[in-house]
C-alpha positions in Angstrom: -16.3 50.3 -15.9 -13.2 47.5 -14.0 -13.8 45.8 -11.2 -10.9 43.4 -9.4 -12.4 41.3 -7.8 -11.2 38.7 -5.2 -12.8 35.3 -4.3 -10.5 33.6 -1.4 -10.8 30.8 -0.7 -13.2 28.8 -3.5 -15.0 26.9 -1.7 -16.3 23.5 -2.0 -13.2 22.1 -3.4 -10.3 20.3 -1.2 -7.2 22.7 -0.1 -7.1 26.6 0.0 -7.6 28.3 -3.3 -7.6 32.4 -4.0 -8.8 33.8 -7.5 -8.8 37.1 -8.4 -9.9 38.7 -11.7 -10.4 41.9 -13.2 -13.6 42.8 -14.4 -14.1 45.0 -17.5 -17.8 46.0 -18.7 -19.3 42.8 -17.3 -16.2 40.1 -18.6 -13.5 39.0 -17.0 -10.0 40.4 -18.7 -7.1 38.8 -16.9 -7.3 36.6 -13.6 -4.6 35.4 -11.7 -4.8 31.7 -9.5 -3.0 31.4 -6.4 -2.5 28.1 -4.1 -2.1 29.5 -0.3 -1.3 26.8 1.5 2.8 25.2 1.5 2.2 21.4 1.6 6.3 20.0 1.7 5.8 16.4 2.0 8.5 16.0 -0.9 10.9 16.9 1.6 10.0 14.7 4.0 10.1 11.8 1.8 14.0 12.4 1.5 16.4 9.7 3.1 13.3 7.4 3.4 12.4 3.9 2.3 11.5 4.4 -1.4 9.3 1.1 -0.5 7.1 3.5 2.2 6.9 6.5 -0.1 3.3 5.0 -1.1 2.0 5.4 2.6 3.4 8.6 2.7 2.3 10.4 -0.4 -1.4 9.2 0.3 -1.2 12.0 3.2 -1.1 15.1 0.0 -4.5 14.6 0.4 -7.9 12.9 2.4 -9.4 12.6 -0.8 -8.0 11.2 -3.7 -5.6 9.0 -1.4 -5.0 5.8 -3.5 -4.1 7.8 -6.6 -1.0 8.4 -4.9 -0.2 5.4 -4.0 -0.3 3.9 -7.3 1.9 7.2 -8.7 4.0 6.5 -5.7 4.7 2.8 -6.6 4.9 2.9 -9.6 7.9 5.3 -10.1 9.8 2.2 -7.8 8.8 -0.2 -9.8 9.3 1.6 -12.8 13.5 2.8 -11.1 14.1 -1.2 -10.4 12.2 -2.2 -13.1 9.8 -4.2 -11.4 6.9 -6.1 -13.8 4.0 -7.0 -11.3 1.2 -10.1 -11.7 -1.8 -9.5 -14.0 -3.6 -10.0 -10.8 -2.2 -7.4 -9.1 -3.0 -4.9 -12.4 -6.5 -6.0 -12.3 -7.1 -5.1 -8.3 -5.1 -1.8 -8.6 -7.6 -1.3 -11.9 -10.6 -2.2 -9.8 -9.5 0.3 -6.5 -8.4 3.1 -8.9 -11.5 3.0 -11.4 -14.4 2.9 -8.1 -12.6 5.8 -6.9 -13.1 7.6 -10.0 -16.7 6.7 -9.9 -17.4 8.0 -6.4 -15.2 10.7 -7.0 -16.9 12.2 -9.9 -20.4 11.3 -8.8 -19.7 13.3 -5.5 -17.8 16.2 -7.6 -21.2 16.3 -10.0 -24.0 16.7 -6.7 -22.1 18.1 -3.8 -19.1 20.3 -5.5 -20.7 21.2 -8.5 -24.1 21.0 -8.5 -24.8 24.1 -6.8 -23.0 26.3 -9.5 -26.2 25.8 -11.6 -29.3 24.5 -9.2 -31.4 27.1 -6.8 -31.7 24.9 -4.3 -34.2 28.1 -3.0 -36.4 27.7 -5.9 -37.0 24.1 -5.0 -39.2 25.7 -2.2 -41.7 26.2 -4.5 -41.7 23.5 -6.9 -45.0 21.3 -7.5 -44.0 17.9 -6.4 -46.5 16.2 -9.0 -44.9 18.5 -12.0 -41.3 16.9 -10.8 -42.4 13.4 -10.8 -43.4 14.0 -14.7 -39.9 15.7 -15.5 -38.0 12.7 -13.5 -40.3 10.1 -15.3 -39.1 11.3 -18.9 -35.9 11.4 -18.3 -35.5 8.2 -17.0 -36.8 5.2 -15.1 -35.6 5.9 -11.7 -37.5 3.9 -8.9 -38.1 7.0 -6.8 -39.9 9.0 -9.1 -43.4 9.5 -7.6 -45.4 12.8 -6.5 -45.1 11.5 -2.8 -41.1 11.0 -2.9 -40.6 14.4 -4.1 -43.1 16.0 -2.0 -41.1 14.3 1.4 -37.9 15.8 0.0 -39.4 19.4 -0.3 -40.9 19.2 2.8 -37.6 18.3 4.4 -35.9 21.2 2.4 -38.4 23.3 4.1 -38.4 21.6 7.8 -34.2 22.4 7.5 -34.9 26.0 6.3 -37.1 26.7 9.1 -34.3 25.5 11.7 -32.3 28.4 10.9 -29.2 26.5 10.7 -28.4 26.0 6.9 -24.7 24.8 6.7 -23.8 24.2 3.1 -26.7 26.2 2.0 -26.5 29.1 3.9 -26.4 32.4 2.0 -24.5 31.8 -1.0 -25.7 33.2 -4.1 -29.4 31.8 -4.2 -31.7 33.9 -6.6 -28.8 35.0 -8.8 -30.1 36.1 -12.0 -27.6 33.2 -13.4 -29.7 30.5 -12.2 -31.7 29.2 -15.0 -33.3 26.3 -13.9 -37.4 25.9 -13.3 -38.2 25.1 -10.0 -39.8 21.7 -10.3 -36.0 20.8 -11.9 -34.4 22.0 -9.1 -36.8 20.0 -6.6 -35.5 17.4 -8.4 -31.8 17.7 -8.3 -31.8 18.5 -4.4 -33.4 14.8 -4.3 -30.4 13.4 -6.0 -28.4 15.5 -4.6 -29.2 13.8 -1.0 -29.4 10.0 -3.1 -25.9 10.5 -4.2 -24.9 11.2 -0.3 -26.1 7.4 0.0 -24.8 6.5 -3.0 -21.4 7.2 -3.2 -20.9 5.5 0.0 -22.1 2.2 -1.2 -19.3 2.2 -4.2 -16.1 3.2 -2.4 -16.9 0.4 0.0 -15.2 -1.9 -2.8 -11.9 -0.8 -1.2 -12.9 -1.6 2.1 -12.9 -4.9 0.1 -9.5 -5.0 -1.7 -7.9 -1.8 0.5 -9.3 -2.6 4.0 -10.7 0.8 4.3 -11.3 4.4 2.8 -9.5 6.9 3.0 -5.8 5.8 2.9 -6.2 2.0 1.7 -3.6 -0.1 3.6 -2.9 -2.9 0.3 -0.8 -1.4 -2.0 2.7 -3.0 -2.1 5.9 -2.0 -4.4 5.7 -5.3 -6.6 2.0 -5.6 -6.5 -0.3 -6.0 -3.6 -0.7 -7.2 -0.2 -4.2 -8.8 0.1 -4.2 -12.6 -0.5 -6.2 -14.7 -3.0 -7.7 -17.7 -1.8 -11.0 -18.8 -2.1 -10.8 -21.0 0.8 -10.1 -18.6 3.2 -13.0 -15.9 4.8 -10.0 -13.7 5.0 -8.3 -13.4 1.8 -9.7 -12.4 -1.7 -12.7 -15.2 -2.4 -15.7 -16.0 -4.5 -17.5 -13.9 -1.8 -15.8 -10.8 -2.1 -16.1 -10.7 -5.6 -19.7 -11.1 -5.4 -19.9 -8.0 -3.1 -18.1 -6.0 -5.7 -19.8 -6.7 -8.4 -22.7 -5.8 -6.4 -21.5 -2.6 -5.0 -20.7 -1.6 -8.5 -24.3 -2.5 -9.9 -25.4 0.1 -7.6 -22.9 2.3 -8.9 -24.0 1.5 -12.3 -28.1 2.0 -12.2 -26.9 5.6 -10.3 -25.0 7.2 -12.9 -27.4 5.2 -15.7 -30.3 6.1 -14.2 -29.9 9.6 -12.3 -26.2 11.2 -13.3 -26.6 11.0 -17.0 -30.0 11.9 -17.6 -29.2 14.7 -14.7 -27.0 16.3 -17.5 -28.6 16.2 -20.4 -31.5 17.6 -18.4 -29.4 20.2 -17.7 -27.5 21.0 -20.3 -30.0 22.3 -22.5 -30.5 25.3 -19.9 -27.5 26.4 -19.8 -26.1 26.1 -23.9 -24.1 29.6 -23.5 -21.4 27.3 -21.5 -20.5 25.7 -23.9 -18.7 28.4 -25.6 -17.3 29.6 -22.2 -14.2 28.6 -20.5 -12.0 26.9 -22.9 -8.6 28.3 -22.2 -5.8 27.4 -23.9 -7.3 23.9 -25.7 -4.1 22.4 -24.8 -5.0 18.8 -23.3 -2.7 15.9 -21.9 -3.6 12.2 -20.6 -1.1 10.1 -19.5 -3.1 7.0 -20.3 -4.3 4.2 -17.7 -5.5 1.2 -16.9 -3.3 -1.9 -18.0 -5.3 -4.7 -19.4 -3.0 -7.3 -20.3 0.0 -9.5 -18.8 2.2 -6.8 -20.7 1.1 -4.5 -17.3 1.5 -0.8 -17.0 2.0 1.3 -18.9 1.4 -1.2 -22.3 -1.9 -1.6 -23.7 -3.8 0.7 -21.7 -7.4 0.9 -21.7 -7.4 4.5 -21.6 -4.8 5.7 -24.6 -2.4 8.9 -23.9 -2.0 12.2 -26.0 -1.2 15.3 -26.4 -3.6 17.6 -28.2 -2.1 21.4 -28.5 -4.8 23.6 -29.5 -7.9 21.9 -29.8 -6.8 20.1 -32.9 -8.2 16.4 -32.5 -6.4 15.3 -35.6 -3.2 15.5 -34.8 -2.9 13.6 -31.5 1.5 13.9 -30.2 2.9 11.0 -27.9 3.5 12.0 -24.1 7.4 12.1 -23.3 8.1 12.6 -19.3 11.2 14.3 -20.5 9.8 16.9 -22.0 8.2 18.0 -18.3 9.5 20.8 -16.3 7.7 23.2 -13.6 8.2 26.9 -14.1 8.6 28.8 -10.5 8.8 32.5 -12.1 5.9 33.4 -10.0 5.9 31.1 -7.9 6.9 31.3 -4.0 10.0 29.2 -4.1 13.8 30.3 -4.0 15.0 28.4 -6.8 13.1 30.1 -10.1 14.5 27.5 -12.3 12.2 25.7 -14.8 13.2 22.2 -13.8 12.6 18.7 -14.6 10.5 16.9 -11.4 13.8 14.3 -11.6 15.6 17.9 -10.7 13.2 19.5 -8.8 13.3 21.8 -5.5 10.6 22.5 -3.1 12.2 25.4 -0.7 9.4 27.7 0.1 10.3 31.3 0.2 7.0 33.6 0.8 7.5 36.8 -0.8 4.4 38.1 -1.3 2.1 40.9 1.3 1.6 40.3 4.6 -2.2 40.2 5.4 -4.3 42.0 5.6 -3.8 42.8 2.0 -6.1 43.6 -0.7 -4.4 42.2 -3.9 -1.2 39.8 -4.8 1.6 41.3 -6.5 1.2 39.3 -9.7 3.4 41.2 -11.3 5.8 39.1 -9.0 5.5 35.7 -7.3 2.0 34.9 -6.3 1.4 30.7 -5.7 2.5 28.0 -3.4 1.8 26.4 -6.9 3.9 25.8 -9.8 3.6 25.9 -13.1 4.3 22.5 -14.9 4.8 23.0 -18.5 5.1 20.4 -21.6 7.7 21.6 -24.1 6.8 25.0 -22.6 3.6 25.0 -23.0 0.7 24.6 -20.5 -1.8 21.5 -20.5 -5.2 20.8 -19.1 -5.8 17.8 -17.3 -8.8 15.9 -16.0 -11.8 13.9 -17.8 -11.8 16.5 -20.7 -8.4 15.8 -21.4 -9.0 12.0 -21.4 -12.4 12.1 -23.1 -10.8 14.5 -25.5 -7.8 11.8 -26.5 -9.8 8.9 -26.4 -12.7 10.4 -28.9 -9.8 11.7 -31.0 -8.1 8.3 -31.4 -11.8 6.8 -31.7 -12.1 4.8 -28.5 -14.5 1.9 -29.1 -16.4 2.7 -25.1 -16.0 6.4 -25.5 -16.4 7.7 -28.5 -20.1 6.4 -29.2 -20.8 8.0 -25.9 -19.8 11.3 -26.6 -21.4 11.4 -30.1 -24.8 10.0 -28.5 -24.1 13.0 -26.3 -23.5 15.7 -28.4 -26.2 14.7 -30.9 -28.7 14.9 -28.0 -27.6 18.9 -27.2 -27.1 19.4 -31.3 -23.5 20.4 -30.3 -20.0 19.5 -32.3 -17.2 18.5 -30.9 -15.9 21.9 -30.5 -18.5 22.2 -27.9 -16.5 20.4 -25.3 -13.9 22.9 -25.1 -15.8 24.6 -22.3 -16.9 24.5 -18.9 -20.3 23.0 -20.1 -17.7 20.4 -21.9 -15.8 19.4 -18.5 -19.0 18.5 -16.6 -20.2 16.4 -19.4 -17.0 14.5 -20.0 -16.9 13.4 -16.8 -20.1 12.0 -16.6 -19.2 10.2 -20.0 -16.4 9.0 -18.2 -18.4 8.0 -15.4 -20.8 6.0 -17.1 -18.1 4.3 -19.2 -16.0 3.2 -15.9 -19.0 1.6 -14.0 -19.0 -1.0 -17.0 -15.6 -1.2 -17.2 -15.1 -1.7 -13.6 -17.5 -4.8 -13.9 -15.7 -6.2 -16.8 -12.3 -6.0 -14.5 -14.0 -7.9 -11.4 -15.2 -10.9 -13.9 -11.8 -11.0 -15.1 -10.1 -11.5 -11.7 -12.9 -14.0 -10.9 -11.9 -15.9 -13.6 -8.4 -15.9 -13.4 -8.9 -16.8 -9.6 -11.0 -19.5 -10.9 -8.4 -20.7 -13.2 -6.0 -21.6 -10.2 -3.4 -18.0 -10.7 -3.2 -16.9 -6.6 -0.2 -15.1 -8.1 -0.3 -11.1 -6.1 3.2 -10.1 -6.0 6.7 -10.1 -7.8 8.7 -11.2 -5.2 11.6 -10.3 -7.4 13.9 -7.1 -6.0 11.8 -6.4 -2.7 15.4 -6.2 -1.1 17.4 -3.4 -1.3 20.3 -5.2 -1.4 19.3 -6.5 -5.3 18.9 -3.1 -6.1 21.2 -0.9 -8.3 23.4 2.2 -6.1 21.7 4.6 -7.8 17.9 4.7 -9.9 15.6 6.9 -11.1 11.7 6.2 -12.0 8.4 7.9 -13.0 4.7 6.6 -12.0 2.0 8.5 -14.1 -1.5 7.9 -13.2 -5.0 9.2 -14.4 -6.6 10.4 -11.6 -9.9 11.7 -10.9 -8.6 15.2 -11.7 -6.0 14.5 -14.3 -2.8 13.5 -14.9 -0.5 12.4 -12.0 3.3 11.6 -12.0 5.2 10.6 -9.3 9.5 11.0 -10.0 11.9 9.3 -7.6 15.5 9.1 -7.4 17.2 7.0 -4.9 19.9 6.4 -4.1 22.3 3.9 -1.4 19.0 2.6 -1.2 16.9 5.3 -0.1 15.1 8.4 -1.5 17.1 11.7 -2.9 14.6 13.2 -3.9 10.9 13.1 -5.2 9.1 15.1 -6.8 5.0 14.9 -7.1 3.3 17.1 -10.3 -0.7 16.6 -9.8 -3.3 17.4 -11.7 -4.2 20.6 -9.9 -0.3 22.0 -10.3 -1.1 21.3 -13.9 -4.2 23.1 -14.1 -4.5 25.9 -11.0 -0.5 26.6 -11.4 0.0 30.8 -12.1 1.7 32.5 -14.9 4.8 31.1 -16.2 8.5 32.7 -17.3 6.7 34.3 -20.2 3.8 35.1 -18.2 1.5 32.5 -20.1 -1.5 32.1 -17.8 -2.1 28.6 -16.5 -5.3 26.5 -17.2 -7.3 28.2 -14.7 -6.4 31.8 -15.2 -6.9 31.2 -19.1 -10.1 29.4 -19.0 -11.7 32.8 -16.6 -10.5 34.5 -19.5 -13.8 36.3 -21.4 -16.0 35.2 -18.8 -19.1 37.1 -18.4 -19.8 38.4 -14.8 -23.6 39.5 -14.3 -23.2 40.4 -11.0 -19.1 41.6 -9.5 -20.8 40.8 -5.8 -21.7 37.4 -6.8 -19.1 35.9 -9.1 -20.9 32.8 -9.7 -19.5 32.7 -12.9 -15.9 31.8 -11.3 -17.3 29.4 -9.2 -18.7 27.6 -12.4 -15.5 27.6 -14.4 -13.0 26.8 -11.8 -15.0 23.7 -9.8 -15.7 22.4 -13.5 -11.8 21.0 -13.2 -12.9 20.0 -9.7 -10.3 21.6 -6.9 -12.5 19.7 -4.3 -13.5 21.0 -0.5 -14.9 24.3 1.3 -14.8 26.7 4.0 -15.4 30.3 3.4 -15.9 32.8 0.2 -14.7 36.7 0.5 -15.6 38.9 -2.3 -13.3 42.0 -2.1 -13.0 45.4 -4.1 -10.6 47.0 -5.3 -10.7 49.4 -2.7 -10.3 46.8 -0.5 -14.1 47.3 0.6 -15.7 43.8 1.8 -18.7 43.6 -0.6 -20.3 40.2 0.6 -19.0 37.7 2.7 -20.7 33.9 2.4 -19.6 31.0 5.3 -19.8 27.8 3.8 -19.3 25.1 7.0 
């Protein structure tokens, strides 16, 4: 028995995402990932300011904004070879490693989450029976029979409203489900802490940024907030002490609630670890500069390539080996092409809705399809996890073998979905320390007299050369990010942006080589074609981000179930 089966858009992820996958005897045989929405803002950078590209290039998205700023600017600096204070490397570290902290701490509870917890079987938890699970797994202040009764009796006083938002109909009761209600009591409750939680550490770049989203302090040769600890409204003594605070909150969280959260978890749901690797081919660009050298020496974070799932053998990352494949994508040039290179003319050539499937046989993405030396690459927190463990990370790898001891798994058990969630929360966990770390060292290079922010050197155009060219990679939440800029008389010919999503959601390639997503659905077991939870697991574990509204079509075109996610 085949079933094709379409789920458009995934939902809770940011942007508009369609998968469809055919279904043979309960497993998924070939699946197909299309982006639907034309975003263009690479032609809109053309004939600008390369020195405004960074306020620009936020606006790809509302949610990972400063990791496109520091891609942005750093492909300037990087054409006019620009070297920037260690000051400067140490706030950009500090904004760019609390975003990755809120950003996987809200991908874990409100994107993810509800992939594997019934928030329906919470219902009937006993309160008193949660308050023992939460109190051995960890010390958590709210713990108690009371708390957890107040949260179920909440979950019940919203249930009886009628009006269920997030948690109306999806696929609650599926046979999929595994957890015992008293555990799902207890991750609704974190799911509503980390709602409170998340908002105390991004406020760190209200700090350093001025606000969240779309930080106003980056600056091509460093950054545009002042040090001085004399001053109430530059970068003082105070300030730091609000970060560090901010980020001991962050810390007790993921200590205290996100880790123990997964190995709680975990254990449930073992069979995922041997689902959804795809092709094992993983790249990290590196980040986080931690000396005077500046990016991108002597990174915290190391690059690699690992082709396969052979952590022996880890290859060095060369931008020139980079080029996005448009075979079936909706573009006019077809050309695999270096970003330096690249085009961005849309040309739609796919159905006209309504329609019941994409030709894939043809062109079927707004996405394309980056390729290294050919071949496609995962990115995200596996990717880095996976590199640093491989090179033997002092912070990381210890981590991961505490981890993997715990769920008496090998290595080879992170090449999975199961292996994505948990390498972001070992990411997580390692970043909340290292974030602290970063703050004492600006405080005591503050203290130390350096003010020093900004280059000064080749802000003007007129010290620039007539022509330049320049990459800015950066690890983002998601994966690797790389900025490429050429300018030219001064002003930007053209810019191409690769993100981590191209990398991993991009379609089928010259050779018809599936990208990340579409492999990693490969051999997926479906229980139920009406409820692909399954999909939802395996595709939000590289986190897309954002929701709106699932369709589940046959292949008769026959509307099976529709779910409305506000």
């Amino acid at each position: 028995m085949s079933d094709r089966i379409v789920v458009d858009p995934i939902t809770r992820i940011e942007g508009h995402l369609r998968i469809e996958a055919k279904v043979e005897n309960g497993v998924i045989t070939n699946a197909f990932s299309s982006g639907t929405m034309f975003r263009g803002i690479e032609k809109i950078l053309q004939g600008r300011d390369p020195r405004d590209a960074w306020y620009i290039t936020q606006r790809f998205c509302g949610v990972c904004t400063t990791v496109h700023s520091i891609a942005s600017i750093r492909a300037v600096e990087n054409a006019l070879d620009i070297k920037i204070p260690f000051n400067a490397e140490l706030i950009r570290n500090i904004i760019m490693g609390s975003q990755c902290i809120q950003d996987h701490v809200i991908h874990f509870y409100h994107l993810h989450a509800l992939d594997w917890v019934d928030i329906v079987s919470a219902l009937s938890a006993d309160p008193a029976k949660t308050a023992q699970l939460q109190q051995s797994i960890s010390d958590w202040k709210y713990s108690g029979e009371t708390y957890f009764k107040s949260v179920q009796d909440r979950l019940k006083a919203f249930v009886a409203t009628g009006r269920l938002g997030p948690f109306s109909n999806a696929y609650w009761g599926h046979s999929a489900y595994k957890l015992p209600p008293e555990a799902n009591l207890m991750a609704a409750a974190h799911y509503l802490q980390a709602l409170e939680i998340q908002k105390e550490i991004i406020k760190i770049h209200a700090v350093l940024g001025s606000k969240n989203p779309h930080p106003q302090t980056f600056l091509v040769g460093g950054m545009a907030i002042p040090i001085d600890p004399n001053s109430q409204n530059a970068l003082n003594a105070d300030k730091i002490a609000m970060m560090q605070e901010y980020n001991k909150i962050a810390k007790e969280f993921v200590e205290k609630v996100y880790i123990p959260d997964v190995l709680a978890v975990a254990p449930f749901y073992l069979d995922w670890a041997g689902i959804g690797a795809g092709h094992k081919n993983y790249m990290s660009y590196g980040e986080y500069p931690e000396t005077q050298k500046g990016y991108p020496e002597d990174m915290w974070l190391p690059a690699g390539i690992i082709k396969g799932g052979d952590l022996s053998n880890i290859i060095e990352v060369d931008q020139s080996k980079i080029a996005e494949d448009c075979a079936h994508s909706w573009y006019a040039d077809k050309t695999a092409r270096h970003p330096y290179d690249g085009a961005s003319d849309k040309n739609y050539t796919g159905p006209k809705p309504p329609y019941d499937f994409l030709d894939v046989e043809q062109s079927y993405s707004y996405v394309k399809a980056p390729r290294y030396e050919g071949e496609p690459m995962e990115v995200g927190p596996l990717a880095r996890v996976l590199v640093a463990y491989a090179k033997g990370h002092k912070e990381i790898k210890p981590v991961v073998d505490a981890v993997l001891s715990k769920l008496g798994a090998g290595p080879e058990a992170l090449f999975s979905t199961l292996g994505r969630t948990a390498a972001r929360a070992i990411e997580t966990l390692v970043m909340t320390a290292r974030v602290d770390k970063w703050i004492g060292e600006l405080a005591e290079s503050i203290k130390g007299g350096d003010y020093s922010i900004h280059a000064g050197e080749k802000w003007e155009p007129d010290s620039w050369p007539k022509s330049a060219k320049g990459y800015g990679w950066h690890e983002a939440p998601r994966g690797a990010l790389g900025h490429w800029i050429v300018i030219e008389d001064g002003a930007i010919k053209n810019y191409q942006a690769v993100v981590p999503s191209t990398w991993n959601a991009g379609p089928m390639d010259t050779g018809d080589v599936h990208g990340p997503y579409e492999q990693a659905l490969i051999g997926t077991p479906i229980a139920d074609p009406d409820k692909p939870l399954e999909i939802l697991r395996t595709i939000h574990s590289f986190d897309p981000c954002l929701a709106c509204a699932v369709h589940v079509v046959d292949e008769k075109g026959v509307e099976r179930s529709k779910v409305k996610i506000l």
